[in-house]
N, C-alpha and C positions, 0 to 999 in steps of 0.2 A: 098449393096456395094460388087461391086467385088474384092476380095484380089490378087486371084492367076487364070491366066489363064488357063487351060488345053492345053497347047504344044501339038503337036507331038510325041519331044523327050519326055516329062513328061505322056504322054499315056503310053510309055512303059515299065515306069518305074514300080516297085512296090508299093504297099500301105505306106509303111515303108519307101522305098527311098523320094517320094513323101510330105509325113511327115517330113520328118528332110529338106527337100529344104524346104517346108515352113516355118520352124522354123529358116533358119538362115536366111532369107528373115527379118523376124519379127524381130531375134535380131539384125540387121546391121539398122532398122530405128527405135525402139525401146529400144534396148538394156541397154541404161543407159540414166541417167536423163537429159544429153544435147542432145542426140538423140530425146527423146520423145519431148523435149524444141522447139528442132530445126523443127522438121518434122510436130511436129503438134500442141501443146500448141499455141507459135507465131503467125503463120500461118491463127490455126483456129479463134484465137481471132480479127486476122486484118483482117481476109475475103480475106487473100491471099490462091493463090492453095495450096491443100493437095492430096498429089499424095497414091493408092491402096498402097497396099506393093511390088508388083511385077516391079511398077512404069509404066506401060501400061496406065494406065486410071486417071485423075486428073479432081478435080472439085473448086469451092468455097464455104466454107462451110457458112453459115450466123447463128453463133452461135450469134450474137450479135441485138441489135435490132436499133444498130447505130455504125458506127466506124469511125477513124478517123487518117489519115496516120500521125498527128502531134497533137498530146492533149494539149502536153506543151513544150517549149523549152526556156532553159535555159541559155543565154552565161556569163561569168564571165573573167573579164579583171583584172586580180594583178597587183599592183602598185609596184614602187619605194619600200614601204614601207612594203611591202608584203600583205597588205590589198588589199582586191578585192574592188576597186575602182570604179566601174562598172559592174551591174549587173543588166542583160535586158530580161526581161520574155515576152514571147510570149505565147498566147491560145487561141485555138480554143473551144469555152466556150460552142456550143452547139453541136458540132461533125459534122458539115457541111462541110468538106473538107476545111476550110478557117481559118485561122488566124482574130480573131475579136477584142481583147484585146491585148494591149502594155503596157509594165511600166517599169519601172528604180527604183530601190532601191536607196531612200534619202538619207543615208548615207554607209558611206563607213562598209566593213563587217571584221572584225579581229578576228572573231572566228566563228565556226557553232559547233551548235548544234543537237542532230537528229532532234528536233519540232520549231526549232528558230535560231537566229545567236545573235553574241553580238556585239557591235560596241564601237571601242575607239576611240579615241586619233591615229592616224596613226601610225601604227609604234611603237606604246607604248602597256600596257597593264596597263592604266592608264583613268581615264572620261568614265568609260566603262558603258554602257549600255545593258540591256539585252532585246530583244523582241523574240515574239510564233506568231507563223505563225496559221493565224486563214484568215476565210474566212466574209465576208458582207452579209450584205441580198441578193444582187445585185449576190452573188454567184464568185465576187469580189475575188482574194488574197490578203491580208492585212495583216501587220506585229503590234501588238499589246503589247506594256512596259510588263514588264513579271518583275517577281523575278525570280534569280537564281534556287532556287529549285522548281519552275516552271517548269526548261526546265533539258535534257537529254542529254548525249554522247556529253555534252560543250569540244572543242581544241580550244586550238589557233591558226592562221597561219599566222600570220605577224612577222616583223622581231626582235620585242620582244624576243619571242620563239626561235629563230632561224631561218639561211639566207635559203632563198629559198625554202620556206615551200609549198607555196601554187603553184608554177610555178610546182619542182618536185610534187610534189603530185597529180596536177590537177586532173587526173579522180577521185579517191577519193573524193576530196574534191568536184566538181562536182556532186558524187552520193549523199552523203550526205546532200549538199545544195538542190538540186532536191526532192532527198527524203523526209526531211520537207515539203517543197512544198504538195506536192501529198498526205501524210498525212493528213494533213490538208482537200484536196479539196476532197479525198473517205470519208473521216468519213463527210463533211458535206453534200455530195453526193454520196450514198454507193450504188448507181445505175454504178457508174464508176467503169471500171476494166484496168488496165495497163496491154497492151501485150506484150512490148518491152523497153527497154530504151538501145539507142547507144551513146556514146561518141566519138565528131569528135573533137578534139583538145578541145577549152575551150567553146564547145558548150555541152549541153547532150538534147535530141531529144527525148520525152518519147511518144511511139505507145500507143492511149487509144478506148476503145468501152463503149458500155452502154450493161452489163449482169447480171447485180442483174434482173431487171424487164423492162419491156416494159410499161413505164410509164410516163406520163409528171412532177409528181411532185416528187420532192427528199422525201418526207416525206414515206418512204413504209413501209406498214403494218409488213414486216417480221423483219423491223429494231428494231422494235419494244421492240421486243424479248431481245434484250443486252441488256436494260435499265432494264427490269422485265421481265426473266428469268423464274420467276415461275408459269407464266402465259400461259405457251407453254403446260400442261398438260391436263389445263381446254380445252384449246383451239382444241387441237390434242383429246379430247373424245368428244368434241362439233361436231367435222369434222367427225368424227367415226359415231357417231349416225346418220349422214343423210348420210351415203355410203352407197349405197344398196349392195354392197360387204360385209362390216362390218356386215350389218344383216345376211348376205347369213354365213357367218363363225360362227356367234354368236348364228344362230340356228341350226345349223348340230350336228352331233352327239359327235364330239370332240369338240364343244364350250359347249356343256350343258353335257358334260362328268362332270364337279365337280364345286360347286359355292363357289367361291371365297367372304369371307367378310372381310372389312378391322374393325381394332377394332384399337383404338388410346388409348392412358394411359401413365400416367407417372409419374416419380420418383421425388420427391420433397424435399428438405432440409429446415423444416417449422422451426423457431428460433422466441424462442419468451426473451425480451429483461425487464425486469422491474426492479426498483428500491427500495430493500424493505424498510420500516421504522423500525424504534425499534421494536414498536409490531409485528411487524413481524418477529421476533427473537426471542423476548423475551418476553413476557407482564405478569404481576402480575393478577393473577387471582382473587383473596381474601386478606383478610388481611392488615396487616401494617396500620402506621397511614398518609403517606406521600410517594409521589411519585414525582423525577422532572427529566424532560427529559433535558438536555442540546449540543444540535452538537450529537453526538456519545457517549454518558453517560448518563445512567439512573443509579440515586441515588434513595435507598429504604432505609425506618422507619419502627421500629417495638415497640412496647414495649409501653410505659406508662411513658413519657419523667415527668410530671410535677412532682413537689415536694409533698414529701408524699401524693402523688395521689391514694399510694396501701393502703388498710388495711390487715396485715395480722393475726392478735390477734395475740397470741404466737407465732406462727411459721405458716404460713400460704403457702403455693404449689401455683402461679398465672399462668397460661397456655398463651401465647400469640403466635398466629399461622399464617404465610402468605403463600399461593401459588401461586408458579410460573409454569408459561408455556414455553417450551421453544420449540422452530418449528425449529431453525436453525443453533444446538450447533458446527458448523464449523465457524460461522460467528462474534461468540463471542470471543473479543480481550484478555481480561481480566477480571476477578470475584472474587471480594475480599471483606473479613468481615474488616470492614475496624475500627470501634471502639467498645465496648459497656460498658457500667456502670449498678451498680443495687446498690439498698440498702434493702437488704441485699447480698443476694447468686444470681448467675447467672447460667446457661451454655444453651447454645446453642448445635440444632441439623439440619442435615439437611437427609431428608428422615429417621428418627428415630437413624441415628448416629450421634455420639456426636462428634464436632469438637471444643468444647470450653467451659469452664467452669471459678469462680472464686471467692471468692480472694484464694482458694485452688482447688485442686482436687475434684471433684462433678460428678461422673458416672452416681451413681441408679438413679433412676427414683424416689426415697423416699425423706426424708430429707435429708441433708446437713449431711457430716460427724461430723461436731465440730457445735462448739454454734452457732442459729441462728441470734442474735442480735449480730452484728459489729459497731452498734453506728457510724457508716460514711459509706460512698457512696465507695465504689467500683469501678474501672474504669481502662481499658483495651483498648490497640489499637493496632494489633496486625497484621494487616494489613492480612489477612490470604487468601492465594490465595483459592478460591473455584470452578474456573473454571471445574475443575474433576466431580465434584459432577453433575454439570447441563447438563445432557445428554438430547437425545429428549424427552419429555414427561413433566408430572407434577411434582414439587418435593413440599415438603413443608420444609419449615422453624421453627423448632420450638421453641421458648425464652421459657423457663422456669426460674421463678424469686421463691427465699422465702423468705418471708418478715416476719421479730419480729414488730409486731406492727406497723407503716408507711413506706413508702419508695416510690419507684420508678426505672422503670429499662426502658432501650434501646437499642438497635442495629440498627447498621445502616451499607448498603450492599453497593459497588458498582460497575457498571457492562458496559462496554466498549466494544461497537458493531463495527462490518464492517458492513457498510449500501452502499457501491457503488453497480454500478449495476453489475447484472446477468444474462447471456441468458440461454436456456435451448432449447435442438435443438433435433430433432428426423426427421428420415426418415418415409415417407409415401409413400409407394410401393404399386402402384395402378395397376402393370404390373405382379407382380407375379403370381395369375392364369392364366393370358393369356400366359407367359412363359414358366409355366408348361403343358401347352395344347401340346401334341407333332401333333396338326393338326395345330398348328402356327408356322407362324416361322417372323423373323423380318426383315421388308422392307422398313422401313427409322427411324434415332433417330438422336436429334439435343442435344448436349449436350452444356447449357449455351449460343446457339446460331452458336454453331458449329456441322456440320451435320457430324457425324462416320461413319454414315451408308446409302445409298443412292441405290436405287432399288433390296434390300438382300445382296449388296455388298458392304464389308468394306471398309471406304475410305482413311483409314490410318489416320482419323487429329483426335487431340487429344487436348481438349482448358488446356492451362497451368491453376495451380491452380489461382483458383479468391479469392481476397480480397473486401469486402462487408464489409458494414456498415450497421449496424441495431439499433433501439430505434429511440430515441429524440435529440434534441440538447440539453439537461441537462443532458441525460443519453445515451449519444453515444458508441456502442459495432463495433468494427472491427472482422470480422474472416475470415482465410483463408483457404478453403475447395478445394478440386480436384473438387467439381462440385456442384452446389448447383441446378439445375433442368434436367431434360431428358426426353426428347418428345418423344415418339416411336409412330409408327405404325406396326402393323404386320396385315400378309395376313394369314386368318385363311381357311383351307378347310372344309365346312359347310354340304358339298355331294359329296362322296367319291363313289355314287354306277351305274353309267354309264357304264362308257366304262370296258370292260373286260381287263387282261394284256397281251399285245402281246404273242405270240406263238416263241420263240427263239430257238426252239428246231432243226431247220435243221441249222441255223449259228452256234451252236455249235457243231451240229455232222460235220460238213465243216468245221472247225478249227481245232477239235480234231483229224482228222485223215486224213489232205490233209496235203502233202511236198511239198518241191521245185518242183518236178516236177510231182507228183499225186495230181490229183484236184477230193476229194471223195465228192458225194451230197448224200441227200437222200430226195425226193420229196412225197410227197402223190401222191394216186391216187383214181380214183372216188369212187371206191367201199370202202374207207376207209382205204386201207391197204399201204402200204409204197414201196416204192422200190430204192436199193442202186447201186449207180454207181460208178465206179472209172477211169478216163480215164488222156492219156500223160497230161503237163502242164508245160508251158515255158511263161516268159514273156521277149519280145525282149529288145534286147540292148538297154538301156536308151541313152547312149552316155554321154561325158562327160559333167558338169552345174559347169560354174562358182563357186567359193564358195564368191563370192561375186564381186562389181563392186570395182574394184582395182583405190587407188588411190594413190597419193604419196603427202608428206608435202617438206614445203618450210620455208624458212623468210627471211626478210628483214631489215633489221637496220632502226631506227627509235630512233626519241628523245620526250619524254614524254611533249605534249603540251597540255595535258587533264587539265580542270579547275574544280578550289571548289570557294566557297566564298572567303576562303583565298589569292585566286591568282591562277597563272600557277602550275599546283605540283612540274612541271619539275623544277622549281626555287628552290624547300623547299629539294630538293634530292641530295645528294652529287656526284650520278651519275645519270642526266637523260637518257643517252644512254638507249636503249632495243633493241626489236625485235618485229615484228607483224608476226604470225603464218600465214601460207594459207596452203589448201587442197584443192588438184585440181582433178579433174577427170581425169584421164588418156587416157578413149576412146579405142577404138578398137587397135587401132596401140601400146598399154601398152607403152606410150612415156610420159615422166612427163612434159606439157606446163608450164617450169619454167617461170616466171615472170620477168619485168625489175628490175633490182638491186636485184631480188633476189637470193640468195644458197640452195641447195636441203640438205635437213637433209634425208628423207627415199624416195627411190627407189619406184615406181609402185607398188601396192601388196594391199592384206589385212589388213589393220592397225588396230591397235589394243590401241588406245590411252587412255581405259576409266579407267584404272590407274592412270594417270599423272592428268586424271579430275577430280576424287574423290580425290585427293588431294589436287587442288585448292580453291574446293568447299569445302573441310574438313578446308582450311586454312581460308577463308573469314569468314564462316561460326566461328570458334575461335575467329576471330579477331574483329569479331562485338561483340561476347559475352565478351569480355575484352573491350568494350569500358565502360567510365564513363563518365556519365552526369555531371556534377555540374555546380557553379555559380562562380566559382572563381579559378583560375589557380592552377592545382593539382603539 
């Protein structure tokens, strides 16, 4: 393609003069985004002329593999009521230069949405129904009952809302109504592309081609991709292995310079959940003569309960001994000697100390301080906390009884466990050595189903802490952890000894010691040795560049006919009045194309808005996080 003629007068020019005529050639049809719109985007999609830059030579381009001077046409007639009362679609269904398909909308339309419209009651904002613009098998438009939070960017525009909603408004509303439409018809036909839509009064005229594929059926293999996403890598190293290019780079000397292996491993938060029993806390090892578990209470016997069951002649020493186990002394609630009796002398030990004796003082380990024969039973309830005593491990219990002649003695212990359940959670870091590897490094991690990390590049997302459930339905555990798994991969380098490392040594002897206007080199030469040069150095006038494409803001006044379940908002607001924001391109002539009914807030220029928008986004963003859920009016 020819851009720029050679003139004449551009013969004589110079290299430089030559250059910048081309360069404002290029920004006067180029220059900003309705230039590039206007001169070629439109143009080339509708297989109208696109003219060089110099404007000498023009052709038709056939970017498209079908087009069509009218895809869809939309007319919309508002009523009395302010409801579009009529609304009549036209398409040309297969891109044949022809109108093939007519229809009229059943009912009448008193609000749009971006994907749909709602239909009432005329004139009311009452019997309202909502429909989604969806398409048939037949490739048909069809409007299908929707739920409200089905559909998107719902207003109202009948006289509900306010007079004259839909007449002032028209092209708006127009794009909007259109817009659904065409939504609808690309997503079930992603082979269609929209190169134009004009608005002639209460008509909108959208220019369409066919440029995804050159293909008879909508179903295209590339569509494919948006559905499963992940499936674009297999596919893109499948395509690879049969390029004979792909091979031509993968055996050269910079493909087999270092082999890449990928190694995968990950971080897991294992919890395990169980419910212990008594003995699992606590169990009697030896000893006693009776044991009963009841809920959360194990009672213990020890001793020689029956009636003159002991013999002891004179004075006789009876040893009676039990041991416990204890695996879980945090879980135990309470432990207490709870009564005991003898006839004659008693006391009690536990691990060789003595925590009870009676019917007096009884230390030694010998006889009894006073007379052994008491002639009656002895008996003590003393409830004595012993929880202290029963640390982890074994302890024993010892009854020491002394008996004149007959008798009998007892103790009896009791002991009060937590038996709900318990988890017990540990990390297992299966990434560690490869993290440590400094020949790895890491090229994607999904953390709980959220990917951080995505080809060695952080991707900022971060999953909020998760709440999980673990155990059984008898023995249910909740816990809330920043993460409980983490997938990685890393790309580890396996052979490091290929290629050699470049030679940088004359770009930095040229950096080091060239100015603004000395440009110093130093080249090799055959025989191995060097040689340095220094010579003038200028780089011509750049000329002046934009510091950006200047635009200027505007608004318009406007009344709040945006919809929720509840109704119009504008109704629930003490002031519906606002304003609708516009940014307009300015264009070469720096003149701001104000709008009808609208007022210029800033002049032509470099705007700088992204303050005023991290504030709104700072506010929505608050205002969702102060919303509450419940079931019943807060």
């Amino acid at each position: 393609m020819v851009f720029l003629g050679a003139t004449p007068q551009a013969a004589g020019q110079s290299v430089e003069d030559r250059a910048r005529s081309a360069a404002a050639a290029a920004r006067a049809k180029s220059g900003d985004s309705e230039a590039l719109q206007r001169n070629y985007v439109t143009p080339g999609l509708a297989g109208q002329p696109v003219s060089t830059i110099d404007g000498r030579q023009s052709f038709n381009p056939s970017l498209a593999c079908q087009k069509t001077a009218t895809l869809l046409e939309v007319l919309a007639q508002p009523g009395a009521t302010g409801d579009l009362m009529s609304v009549q679609i036209a398409r040309d269904t297969d891109l044949d230069g022809k109108i093939d398909s007519r229809a009229t909308l059943p009912a009448p339309v008193s609000g749009i949405c971006a994907n749909g419209v709602i239909s009432c009651q005329p004139g009311s904002w009452s019997q309202c129904k909502h429909f989604r613009w969806n398409v048939d098998g037949t490739g048909q438009l069809k409007l299908s009952e929707a739920a409200l939070d089905e559909l998107a960017g719902c207003y109202c525009i009948n006289n509900s809302c306010g007079a004259n909603l839909a007449w002032g408004n028209l092209a708006s509303v127009l794009r909007d109504l259109g817009g659904g439409m065409i939504g609808a018809l690309t997503t079930a036909d992603p082979r269609f592309g929209i190169a134009q839509a004009v608005t002639d009064g209460p008509l909108i005229r959208y220019t369409g081609a066919q440029t995804t594929a050159c293909a008879a059926s909508p179903q295209l293999p590339q569509t494919a991709y948006r559905a499963n996403p992940v499936t674009i890598a297999g596919d893109a190293q499948a395509t690879a292995a049969s390029s004979s290019l792909f091979e031509t780079l993968t055996g050269s000397p910079a493909g087999l310079g270092k082999a890449i292996q990928q190694r995968r491993c990950t971080i897991e938060r294992q919890v395990e959940v169980r419910q212990p029993g008594i003995e699992d806390i606590v169990e009697r090892v030896s000893g006693g003569y009776s044991v009963t578990i009841t809920g959360k209470t194990l009672d213990l016997a020890m001793g020689s309960p029956g009636e003159n069951s002991l013999r002891g002649g004179n004075c006789g020493l009876i040893d009676f001994r039990m041991t416990l186990r204890v695996d879980a002394p945090d879980r135990i609630v309470a432990a207490r000697l709870l009564d005991y009796y003898a006839d004659d002398w008693a006391q009690l030990r536990i691990d060789g100390q003595l925590i009870a004796s009676g019917p007096g003082g009884w230390s030694s380990l010998g006889l009894p301080p006073a007379k052994c024969e008491r002639s009656d039973r002895f008996s003590a309830s003393p409830n004595l906390d012993i929880k202290s005593y029963l640390t982890k491990g074994e302890h024993e219990i010892w009854l020491r009884v002394a008996v004149a002649d007959k008798g009998e003695a007892r103790a009896r212990f009791q002991i009060q466990v937590n038996d709900s359940c318990q988890s017990s959670e540990q990390l297992v870091d299966h990434c560690a050595a490869i993290a440590q590897d400094k020949k790895c490094r890491i090229d994607s991690e999904t953390v709980d189903g959220v990917q951080t990390f995505r080809n060695g590049v952080n991707t900022g997302l971060r999953p909020l802490p998760q709440t999980r459930q673990f155990g059984t339905s008898s023995c249910p555990i909740e816990l809330k952890r920043d993460f409980f798994l983490r997938e990685r991969s890393y790309r580890c380098e396996i052979d490091s000894t290929a290629l050699p490392a470049p030679d940088l040594s004359r770009g930095a002897y040229i950096l080091d010691r060239s100015t603004e206007t000395l440009l110093a080199d130093r080249m090799r030469t055959t025989t191995g040795g060097a040689t340095e040069t220094i010579r003038p150095f200028s780089l011509p006038d750049r000329g002046a560049v934009p510091a950006c494409e200047p635009i200027c803001k505007t608004r318009a006044p406007k009344v709040n006919t945006a919809t929720a379940p509840q109704g119009v908002i504008g109704s629930q607001q003490n002031d519906p009045s606002s304003f609708d924001t516009y940014y307009h391109s300015c264009g070469t002539d720096n003149v701001c194309p104000v709008g009808p009914g609208e007022e210029l807030i800033s002049a032509c220029g470099c705007l700088d808005d992204f303050p005023e928008a991290v504030v709104m986004m700072q506010t929505v963003r608050l205002a969702g996080a102060d919303l509450l859920c419940t079931t019943s009016p807060q």
